[in-house]
Phi, psi and omega in degrees: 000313176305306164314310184306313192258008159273299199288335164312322225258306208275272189324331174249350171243131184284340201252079188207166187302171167296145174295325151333277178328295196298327165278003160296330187274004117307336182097349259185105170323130169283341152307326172295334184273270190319311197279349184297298187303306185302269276245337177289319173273002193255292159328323148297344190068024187057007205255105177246331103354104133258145175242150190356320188291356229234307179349270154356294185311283186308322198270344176300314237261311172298319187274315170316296204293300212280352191278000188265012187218000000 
């Protein structure tokens, strides 16, 4: 989870804390966080960018998975 909302944070903002900071509020060594962030952005295919149109598709997906738990 963190990783997912460090690259969001980074992809949309020029302004932003260290991967340090974010792995103290995790809990979580910052070495561990850059291989987290790398491996995550890998997975991604480097494709950080969606577009609008996809949307819909993902937020039906979400409310089906949460209405099953």
């Amino acid at each position: 989870m963190i990783t997912s909302l460090l690259l969001a944070i980074k992809f949309v903002d020029d302004h932003f804390y260290t991967n340090e900071y974010y792995s103290k509020i995790a809990w979580i060594s910052n070495e561990e966080l850059n291989i987290l962030e790398i491996e995550f952005i890998k997975m991604l295919d480097f494709r950080l960018f969606e577009a609008i149109a996809h949307y819909p598709r993902y937020i039906e997906e979400i409310a089906l998975n949460s209405a099953l738990t």
